[in-house]
C-alpha atoms as a printed R data frame, in Angstrom:
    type eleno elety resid chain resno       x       y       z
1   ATOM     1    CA   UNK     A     1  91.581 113.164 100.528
2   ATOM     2    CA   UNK     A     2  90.035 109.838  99.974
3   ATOM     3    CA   UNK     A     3  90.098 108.455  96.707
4   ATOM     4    CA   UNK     A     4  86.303 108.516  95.939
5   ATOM     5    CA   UNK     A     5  85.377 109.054  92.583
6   ATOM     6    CA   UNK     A     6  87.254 107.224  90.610
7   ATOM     7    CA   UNK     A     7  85.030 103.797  88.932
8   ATOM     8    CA   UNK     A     8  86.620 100.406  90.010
9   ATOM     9    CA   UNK     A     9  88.981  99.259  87.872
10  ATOM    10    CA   UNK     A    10  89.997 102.679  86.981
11  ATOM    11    CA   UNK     A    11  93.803 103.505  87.176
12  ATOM    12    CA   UNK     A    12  94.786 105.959  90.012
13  ATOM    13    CA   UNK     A    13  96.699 109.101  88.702
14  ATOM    14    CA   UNK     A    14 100.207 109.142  90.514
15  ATOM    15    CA   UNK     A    15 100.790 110.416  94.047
16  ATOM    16    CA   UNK     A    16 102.897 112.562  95.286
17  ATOM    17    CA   UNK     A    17 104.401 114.151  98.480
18  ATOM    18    CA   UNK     A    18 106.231 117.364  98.681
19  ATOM    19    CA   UNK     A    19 107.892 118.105 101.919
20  ATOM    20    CA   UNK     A    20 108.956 121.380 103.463
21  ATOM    21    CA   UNK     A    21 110.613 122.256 106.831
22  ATOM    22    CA   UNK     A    22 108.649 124.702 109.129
23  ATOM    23    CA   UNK     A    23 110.826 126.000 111.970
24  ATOM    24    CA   UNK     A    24 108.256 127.948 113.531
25  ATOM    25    CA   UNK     A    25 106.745 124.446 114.050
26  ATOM    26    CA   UNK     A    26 109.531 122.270 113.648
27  ATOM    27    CA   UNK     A    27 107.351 120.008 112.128
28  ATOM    28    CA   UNK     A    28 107.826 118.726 108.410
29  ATOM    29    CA   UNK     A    29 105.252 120.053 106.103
30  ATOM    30    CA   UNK     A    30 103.578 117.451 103.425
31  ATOM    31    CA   UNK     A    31 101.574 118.159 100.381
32  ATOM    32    CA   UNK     A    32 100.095 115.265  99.590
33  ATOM    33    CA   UNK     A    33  98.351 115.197  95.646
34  ATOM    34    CA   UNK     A    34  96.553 112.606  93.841
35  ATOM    35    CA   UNK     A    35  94.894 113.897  91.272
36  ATOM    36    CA   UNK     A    36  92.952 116.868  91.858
37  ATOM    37    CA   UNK     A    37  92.889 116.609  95.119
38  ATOM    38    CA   UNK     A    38  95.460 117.677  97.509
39  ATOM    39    CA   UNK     A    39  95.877 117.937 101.407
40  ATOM    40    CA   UNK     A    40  98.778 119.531 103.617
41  ATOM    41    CA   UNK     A    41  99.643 117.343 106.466
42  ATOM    42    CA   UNK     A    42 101.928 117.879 109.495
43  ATOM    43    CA   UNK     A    43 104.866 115.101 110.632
44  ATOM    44    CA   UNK     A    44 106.249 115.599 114.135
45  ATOM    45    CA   UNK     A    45 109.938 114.459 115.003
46  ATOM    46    CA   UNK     A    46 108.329 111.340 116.790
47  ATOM    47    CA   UNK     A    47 105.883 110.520 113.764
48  ATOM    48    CA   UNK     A    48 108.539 110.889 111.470
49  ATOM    49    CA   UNK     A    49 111.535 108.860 113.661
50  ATOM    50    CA   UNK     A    50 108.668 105.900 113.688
51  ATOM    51    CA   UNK     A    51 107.264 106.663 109.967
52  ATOM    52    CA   UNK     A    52 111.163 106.077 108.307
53  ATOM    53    CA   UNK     A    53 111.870 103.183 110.841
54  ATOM    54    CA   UNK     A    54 108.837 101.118 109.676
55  ATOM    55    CA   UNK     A    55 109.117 101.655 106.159
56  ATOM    56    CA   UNK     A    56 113.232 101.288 105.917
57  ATOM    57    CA   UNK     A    57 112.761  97.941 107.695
58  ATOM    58    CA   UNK     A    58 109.512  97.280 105.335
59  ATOM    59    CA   UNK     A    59 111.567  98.164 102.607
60  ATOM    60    CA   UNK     A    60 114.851  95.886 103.798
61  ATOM    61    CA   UNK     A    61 112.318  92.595 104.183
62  ATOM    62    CA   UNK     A    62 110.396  92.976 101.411
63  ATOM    63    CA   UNK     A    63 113.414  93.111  98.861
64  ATOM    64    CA   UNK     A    64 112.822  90.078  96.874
65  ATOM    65    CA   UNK     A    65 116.579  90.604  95.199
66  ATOM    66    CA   UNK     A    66 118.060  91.090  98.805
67  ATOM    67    CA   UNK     A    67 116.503  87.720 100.094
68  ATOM    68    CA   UNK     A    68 118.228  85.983  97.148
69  ATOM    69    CA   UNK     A    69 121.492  87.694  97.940
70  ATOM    70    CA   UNK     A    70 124.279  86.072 100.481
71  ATOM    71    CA   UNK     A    71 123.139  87.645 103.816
72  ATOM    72    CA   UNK     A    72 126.830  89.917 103.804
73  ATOM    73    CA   UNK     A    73 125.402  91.236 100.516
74  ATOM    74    CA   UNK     A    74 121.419  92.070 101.765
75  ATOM    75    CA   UNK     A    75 122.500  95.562 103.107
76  ATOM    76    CA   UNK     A    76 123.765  96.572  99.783
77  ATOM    77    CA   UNK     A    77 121.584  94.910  97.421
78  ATOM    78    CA   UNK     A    78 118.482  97.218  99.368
79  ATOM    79    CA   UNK     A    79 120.629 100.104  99.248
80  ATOM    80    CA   UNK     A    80 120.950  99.777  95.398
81  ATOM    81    CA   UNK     A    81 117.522  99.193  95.081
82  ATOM    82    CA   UNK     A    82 117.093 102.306  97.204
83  ATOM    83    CA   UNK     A    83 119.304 104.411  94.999
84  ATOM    84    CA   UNK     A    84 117.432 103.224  92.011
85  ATOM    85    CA   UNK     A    85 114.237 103.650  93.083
86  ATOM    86    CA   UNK     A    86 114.836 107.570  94.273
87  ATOM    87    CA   UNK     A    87 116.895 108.386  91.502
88  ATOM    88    CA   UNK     A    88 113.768 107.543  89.161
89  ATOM    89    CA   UNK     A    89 111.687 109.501  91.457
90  ATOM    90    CA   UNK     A    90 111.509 113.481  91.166
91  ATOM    91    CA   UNK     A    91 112.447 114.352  94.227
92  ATOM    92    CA   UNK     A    92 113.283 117.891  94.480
93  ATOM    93    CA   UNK     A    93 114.676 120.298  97.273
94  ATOM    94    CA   UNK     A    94 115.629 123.459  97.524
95  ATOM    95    CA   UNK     A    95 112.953 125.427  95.514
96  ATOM    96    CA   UNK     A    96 110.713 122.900  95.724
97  ATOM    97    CA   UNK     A    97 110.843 122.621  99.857
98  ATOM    98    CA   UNK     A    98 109.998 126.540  99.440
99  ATOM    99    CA   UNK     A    99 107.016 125.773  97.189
100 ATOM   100    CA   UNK     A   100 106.021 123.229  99.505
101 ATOM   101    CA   UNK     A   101 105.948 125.698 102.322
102 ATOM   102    CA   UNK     A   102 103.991 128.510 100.029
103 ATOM   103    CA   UNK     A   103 101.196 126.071  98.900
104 ATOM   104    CA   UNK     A   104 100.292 124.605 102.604
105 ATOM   105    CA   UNK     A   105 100.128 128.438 103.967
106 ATOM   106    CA   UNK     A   106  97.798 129.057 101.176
107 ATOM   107    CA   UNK     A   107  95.415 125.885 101.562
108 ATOM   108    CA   UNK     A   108  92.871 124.885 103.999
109 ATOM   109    CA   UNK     A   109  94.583 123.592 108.078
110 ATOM   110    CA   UNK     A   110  96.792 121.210 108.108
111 ATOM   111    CA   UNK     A   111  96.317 117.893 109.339
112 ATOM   112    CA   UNK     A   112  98.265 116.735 112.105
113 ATOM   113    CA   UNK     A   113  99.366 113.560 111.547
114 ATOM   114    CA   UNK     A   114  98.953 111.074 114.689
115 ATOM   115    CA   UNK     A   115  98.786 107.742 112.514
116 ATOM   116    CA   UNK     A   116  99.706 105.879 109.500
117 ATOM   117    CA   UNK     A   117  98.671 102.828 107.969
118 ATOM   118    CA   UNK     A   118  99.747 101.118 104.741
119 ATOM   119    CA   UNK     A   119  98.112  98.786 103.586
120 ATOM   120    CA   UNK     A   120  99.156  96.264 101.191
121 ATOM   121    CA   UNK     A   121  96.897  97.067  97.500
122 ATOM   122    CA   UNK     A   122  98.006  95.193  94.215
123 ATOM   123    CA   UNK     A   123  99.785  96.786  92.120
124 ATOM   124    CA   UNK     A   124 101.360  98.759  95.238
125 ATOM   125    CA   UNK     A   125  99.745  99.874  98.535
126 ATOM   126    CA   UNK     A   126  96.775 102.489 100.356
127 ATOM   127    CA   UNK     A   127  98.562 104.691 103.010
128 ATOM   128    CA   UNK     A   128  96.709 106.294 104.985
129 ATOM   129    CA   UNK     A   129  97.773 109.270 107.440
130 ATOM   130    CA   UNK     A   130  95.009 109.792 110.019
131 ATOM   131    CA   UNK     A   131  94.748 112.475 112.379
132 ATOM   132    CA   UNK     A   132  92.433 113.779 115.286
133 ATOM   133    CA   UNK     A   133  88.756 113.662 114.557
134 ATOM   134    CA   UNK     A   134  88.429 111.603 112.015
135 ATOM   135    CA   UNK     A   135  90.521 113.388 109.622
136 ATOM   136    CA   UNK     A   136  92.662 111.502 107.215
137 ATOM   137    CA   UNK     A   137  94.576 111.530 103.971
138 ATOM   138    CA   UNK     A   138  94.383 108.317 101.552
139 ATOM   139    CA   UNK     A   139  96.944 107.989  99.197
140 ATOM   140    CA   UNK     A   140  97.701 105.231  96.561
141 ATOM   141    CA   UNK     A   141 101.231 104.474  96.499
142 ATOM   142    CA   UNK     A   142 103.846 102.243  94.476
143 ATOM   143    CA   UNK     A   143 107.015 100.449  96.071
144 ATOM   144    CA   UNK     A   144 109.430 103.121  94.807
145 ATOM   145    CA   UNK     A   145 107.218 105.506  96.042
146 ATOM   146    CA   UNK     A   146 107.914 104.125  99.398
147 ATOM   147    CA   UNK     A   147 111.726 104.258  98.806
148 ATOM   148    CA   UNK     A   148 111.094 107.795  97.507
149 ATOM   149    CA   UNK     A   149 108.853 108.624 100.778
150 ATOM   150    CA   UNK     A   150 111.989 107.396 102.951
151 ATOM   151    CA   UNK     A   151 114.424 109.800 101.115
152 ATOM   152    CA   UNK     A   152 112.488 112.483 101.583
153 ATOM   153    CA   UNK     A   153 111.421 112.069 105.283
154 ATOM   154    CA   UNK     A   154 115.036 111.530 105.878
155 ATOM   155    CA   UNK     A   155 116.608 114.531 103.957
156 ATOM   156    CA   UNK     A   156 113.798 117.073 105.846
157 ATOM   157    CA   UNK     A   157 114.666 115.431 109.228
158 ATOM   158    CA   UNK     A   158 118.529 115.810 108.396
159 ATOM   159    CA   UNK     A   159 118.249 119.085 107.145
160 ATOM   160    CA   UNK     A   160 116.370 119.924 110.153
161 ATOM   161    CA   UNK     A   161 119.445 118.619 112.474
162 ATOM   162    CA   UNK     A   162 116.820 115.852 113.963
163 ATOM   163    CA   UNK     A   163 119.389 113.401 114.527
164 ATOM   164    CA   UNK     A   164 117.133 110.742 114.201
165 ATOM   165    CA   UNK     A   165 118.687 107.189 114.589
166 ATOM   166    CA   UNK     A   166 119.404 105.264 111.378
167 ATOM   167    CA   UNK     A   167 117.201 102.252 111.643
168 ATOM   168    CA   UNK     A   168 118.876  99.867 108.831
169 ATOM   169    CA   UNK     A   169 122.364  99.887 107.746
170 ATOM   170    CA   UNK     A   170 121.789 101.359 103.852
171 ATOM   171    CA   UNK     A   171 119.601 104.033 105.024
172 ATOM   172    CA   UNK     A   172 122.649 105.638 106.009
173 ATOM   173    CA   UNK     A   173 124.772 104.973 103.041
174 ATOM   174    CA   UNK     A   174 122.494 106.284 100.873
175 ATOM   175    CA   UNK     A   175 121.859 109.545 102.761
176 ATOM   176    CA   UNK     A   176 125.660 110.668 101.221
177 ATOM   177    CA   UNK     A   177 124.731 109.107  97.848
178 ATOM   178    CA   UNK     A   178 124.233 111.342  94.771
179 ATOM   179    CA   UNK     A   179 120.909 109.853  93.853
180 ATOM   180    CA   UNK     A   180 119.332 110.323  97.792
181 ATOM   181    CA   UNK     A   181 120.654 114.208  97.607
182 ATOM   182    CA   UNK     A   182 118.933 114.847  94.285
């Protein structure tokens, strides 16, 4: 799903990722949209241990607010930023995780995700989930959308009893939040 087609210069429509838990697979299902153009995409336990790790320490360094704050205070200043970053997100659950599941069934294989790159790109950043063959799903992505990404990863993998490790300190505060169960 590369993002051919639009002119340079030209601002990118929004992107989002729905997630859905598959069982059968015990995989986590993504639809990825931008646009028009959509792709379903496949997250193992392993990609998806590695895939929050990165970005919640990503997320914890590049806090500009945090690095002002006292370092007893970093933890917490991320965490709010965390909170307000998914709570202006529309990150649904429930009937949307069912949707999720309905729409990948329906569209073309899934990709299986073996590798993901993000890239630094002014205003925000290109991620790119890459799979066997070639394959690969480019995405244009804001910081919140990052925090938002996180939330969700998390919530599937929780709700899929992966006990995955927390790799930062807030991450796991602000799984029992109100704003990261939304």
């Amino acid at each position: 799903m590369p993002s051919a087609g639009m002119p340079p210069g030209m601002a990118q429509p929004p992107a989002t990722i729905s997630f859905g838990y598959s069982a059968a697979e015990d995989r986590i299902i993504g639809v990825c949209a931008q646009g028009e153009a959509s792709a379903t995409v496949l997250l193992t336990r392993r990609m998806v241990r590695q895939l929050i790790a990165h970005l919640a320490r990503l997320l914890d360094r590049s806090s500009e607010m945090a690095g002002r704050a006292p370092a007893a205070m970093r933890a917490e200043v991320v965490q709010f930023e965390h909170q307000s970053a998914v709570a202006q997100l529309s990150t649904g659950t429930g009937a949307a995780a069912a949707q999720t599941l309905s729409r990948a069934a329906s569209q073309a294989p899934a990709l299986l995700v073996a590798r993901v790159d993000l890239t630094p790109q002014p205003p925000g950043f290109l991620l790119v989930l890459s799979g066997a063959a070639g394959r690969n799903v480019t995405l244009r992505v804001q910081w919140q959308d990052l925090h938002g990404l996180v939330a969700a990863l998390h919530q599937q993998a929780s709700g899929a009893k992966w006990d995955l490790d927390e790799p930062v300190p807030w991450l796991a505060s602000a799984v029992t939040s109100p704003a990261a169960s939304t």
